[in-house]
C-alpha positions as CSV (number, residue, x, y, z in Angstrom):
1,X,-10.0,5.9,27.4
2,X,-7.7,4.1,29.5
3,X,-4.2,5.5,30.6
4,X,-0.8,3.7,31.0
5,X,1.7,5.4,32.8
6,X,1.6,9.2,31.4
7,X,-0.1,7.7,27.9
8,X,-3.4,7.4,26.6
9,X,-4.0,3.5,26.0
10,X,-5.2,3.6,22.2
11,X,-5.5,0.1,21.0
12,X,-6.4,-3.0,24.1
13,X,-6.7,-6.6,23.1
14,X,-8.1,-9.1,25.8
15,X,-7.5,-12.6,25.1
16,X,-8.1,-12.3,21.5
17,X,-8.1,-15.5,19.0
18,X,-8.5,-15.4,15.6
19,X,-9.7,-18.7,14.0
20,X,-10.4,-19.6,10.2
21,X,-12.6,-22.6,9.6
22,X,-10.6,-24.0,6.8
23,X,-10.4,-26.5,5.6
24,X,-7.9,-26.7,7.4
25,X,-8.7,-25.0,10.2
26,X,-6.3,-22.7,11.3
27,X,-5.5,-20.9,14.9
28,X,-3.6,-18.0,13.6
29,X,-4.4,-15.9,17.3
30,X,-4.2,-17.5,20.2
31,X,-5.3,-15.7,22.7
32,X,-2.9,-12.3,22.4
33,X,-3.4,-9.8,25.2
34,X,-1.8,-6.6,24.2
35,X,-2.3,-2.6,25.2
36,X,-0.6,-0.2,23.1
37,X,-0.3,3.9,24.1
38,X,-0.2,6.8,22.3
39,X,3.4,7.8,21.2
40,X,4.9,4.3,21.4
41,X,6.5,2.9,18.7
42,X,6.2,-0.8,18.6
43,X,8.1,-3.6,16.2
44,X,6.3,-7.3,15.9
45,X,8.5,-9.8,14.7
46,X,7.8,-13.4,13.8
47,X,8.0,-16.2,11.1
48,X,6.4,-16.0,8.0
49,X,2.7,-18.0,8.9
50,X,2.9,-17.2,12.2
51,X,0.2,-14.6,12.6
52,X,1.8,-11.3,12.1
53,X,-0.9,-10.3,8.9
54,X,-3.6,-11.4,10.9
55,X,-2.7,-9.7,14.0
56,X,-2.3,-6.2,11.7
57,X,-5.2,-7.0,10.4
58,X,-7.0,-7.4,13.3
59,X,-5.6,-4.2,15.1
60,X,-6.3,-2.5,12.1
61,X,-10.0,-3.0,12.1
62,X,-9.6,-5.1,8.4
63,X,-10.3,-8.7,9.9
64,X,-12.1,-9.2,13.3
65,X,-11.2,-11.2,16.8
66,X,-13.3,-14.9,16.8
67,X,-13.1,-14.5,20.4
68,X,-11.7,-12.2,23.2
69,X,-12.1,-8.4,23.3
70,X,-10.8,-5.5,20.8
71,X,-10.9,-1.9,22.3
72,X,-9.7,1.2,20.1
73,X,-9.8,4.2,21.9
74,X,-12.0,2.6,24.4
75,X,-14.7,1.7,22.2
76,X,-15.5,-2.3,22.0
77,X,-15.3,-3.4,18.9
78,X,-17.6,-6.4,19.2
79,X,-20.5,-4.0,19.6
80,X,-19.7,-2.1,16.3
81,X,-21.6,-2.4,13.2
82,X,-20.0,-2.1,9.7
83,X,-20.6,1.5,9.4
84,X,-18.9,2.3,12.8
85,X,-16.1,0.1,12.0
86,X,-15.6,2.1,8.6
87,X,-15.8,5.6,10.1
88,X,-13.2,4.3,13.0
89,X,-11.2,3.1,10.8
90,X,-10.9,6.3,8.4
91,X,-10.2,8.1,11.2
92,X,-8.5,6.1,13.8
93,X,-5.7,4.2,11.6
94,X,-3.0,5.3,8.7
95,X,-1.6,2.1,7.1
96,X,1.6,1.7,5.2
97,X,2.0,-1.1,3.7
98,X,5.8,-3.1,2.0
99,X,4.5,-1.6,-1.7
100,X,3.6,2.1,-1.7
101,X,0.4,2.2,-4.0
102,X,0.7,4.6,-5.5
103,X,-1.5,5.6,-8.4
104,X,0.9,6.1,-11.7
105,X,-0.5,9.0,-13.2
106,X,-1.0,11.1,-9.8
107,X,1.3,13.6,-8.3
108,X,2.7,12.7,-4.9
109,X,0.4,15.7,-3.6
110,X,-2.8,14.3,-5.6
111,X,-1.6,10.6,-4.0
112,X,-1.7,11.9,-0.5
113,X,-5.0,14.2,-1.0
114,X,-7.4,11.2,-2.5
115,X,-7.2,9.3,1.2
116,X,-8.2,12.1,2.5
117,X,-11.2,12.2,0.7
118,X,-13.4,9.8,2.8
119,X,-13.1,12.2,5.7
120,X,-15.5,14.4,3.8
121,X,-13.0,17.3,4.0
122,X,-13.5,20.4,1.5
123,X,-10.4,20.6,-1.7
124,X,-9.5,23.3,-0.2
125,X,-8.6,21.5,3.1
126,X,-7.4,18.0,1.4
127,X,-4.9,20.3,-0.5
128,X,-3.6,22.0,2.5
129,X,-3.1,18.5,4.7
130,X,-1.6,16.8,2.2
131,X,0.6,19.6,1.3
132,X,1.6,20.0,5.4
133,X,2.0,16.0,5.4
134,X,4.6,16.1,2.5
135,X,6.5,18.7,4.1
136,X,6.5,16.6,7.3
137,X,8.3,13.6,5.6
138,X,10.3,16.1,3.3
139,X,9.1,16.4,0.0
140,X,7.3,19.5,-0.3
141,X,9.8,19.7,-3.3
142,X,8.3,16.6,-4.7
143,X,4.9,17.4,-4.5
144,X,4.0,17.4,-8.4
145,X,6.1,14.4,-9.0
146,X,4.5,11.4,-10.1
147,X,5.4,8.0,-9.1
148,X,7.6,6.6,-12.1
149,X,9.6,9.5,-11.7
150,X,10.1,9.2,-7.8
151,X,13.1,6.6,-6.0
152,X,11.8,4.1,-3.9
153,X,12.6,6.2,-0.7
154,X,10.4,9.0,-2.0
155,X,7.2,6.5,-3.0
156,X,7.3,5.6,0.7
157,X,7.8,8.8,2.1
158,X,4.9,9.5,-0.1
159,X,2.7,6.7,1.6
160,X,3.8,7.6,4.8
161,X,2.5,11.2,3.7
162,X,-0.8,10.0,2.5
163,X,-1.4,7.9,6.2
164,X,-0.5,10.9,8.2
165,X,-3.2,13.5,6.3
166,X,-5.5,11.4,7.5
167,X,-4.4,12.9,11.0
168,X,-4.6,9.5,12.5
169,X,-3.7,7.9,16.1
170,X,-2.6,4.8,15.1
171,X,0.1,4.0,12.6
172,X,0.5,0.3,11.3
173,X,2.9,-0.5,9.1
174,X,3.3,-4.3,7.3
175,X,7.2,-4.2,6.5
176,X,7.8,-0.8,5.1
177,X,11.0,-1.0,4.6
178,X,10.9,-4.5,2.9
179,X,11.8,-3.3,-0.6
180,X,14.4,-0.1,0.5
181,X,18.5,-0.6,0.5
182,X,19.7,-0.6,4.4
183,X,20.3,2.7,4.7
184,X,16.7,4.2,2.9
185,X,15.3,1.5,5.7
186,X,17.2,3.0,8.4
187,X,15.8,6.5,7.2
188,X,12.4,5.5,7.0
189,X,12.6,4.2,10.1
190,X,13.2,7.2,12.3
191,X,10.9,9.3,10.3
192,X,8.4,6.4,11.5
193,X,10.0,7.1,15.4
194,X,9.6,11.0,14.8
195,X,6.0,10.2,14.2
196,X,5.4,8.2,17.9
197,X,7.5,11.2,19.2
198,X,4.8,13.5,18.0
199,X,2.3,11.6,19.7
200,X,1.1,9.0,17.0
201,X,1.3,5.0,18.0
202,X,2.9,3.5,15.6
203,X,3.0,-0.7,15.1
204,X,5.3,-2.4,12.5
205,X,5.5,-5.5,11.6
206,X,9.1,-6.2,10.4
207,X,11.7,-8.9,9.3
208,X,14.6,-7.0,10.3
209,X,16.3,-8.0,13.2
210,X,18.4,-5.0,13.2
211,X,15.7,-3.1,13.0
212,X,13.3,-4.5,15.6
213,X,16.2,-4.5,18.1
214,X,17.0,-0.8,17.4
215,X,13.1,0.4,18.8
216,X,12.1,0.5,22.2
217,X,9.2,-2.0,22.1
218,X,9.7,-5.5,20.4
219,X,6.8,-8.4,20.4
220,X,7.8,-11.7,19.3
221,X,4.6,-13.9,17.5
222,X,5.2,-17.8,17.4
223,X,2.1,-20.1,16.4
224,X,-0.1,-17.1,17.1
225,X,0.8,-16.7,20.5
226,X,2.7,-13.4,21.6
227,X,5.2,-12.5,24.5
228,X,6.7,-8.8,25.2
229,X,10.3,-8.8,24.3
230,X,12.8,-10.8,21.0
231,X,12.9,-14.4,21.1
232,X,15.8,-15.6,21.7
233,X,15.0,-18.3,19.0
234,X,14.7,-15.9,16.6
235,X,17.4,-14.0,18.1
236,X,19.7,-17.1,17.7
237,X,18.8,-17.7,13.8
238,X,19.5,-14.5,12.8
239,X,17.0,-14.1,10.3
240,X,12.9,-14.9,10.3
241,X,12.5,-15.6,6.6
């Protein structure tokens, strides 16, 4: 893999563009260009419609480029097959998502042990990472909760939990704090920093202003095209609803 100052380059798009026939058809990427390392944190910001999904989805190995060139951990994309795409996915990417989805009638540890699952890990070893992953986001003392009886904090703790037994490299979040009071967000937000400090790149997409502004990385999407820093249109409006 590629390196970038003292990091590991984990995730390298090359003039990627995503495009959807339609009708209508719609240029949601337009060729983004974008390297991202291993501990960094980064927010992306944007309009509703203007290709923050897609983009996730795209990094995230759910969706793929229509042109350009996707690298994860220096493997090309293009040239994987569905099979190889599954087994880097399982084990290259966490996801936390706005909701938590959780399943209702599991315990938080039983939540955070099922995605583990895939790996084709033994029980004894699922038990143990997600009991080490709820400790890490502090709710060892939660582990036989179940969802209905947890606050919204502790749900996405919980999901946060479930993505990190996966031990992955990559992080990507889809506005985890969308549904949390200000200061659950802010809380959940430098657990999500203490993860890229330990070495895990982590991408979220976020609404926040506040939020974006506070992390060391911002990307700004407008009409699919990216650019490195907050623009100052969105900047000015104060809000990207």
């Amino acid at each position: 893999m590629a390196t970038l100052g003292h990091e590991t380059v984990l995730l390298e798009l090359n003039g990627v563009t995503r495009t959807y026939a339609g009708p209508p058809r719609l240029d949601a990427l337009k060729g983004v260009s974008l390297t991202i390392a291993s501990g960094e944190i980064v927010a992306i910001v944007g309009r509703s419609g203007s290709g923050k999904s897609t983009l996730l989805n795209v990094l995230g190995l759910l969706d793929r480029p229509s042109d350009g060139e996707y690298l994860v951990g220096g493997v090309r994309v293009a040239g994987c097959g569905d099979r190889e795409l599954t087994r880097l996915r399982s084990e290259f990417f966490g996801f936390v998502f706005q909701q938590s989805f959780l399943l209702a009638r599991h315990t938080a540890q039983e939540n955070v042990e099922l995605a583990v699952r895939p790996q084709r890990t033994s029980a004894r070893e699922r038990r143990e990472r997600a009991a080490a992953a709820l400790e890490r986001v502090g709710l060892s003392h939660r582990r036989a909760a179940l969802p209905g009886s947890m606050s919204g904090g502790e749900c996405q703790r919980t999901a946060i939990a479930r993505a990190l037994a996966q031990h992955p490299q990559a992080i990507l979040c889809d506005e985890p704090t969308g549904n949390l009071d200000e200061r659950t967000a802010a809380e959940i937000t430098d657990l999500l920093v203490g993860l890229a400090a330990g070495g895990a790149a982590v991408v979220m997409v976020t609404h926040d202003l506040t939020i974006a502004a506070a992390l060391p990385r911002v990307l700004s999407l407008r009409d699919g095209r990216l650019r490195e820093g907050l623009d100052p249109e969105l900047l000015a409006a104060g809000h990207l609803r």
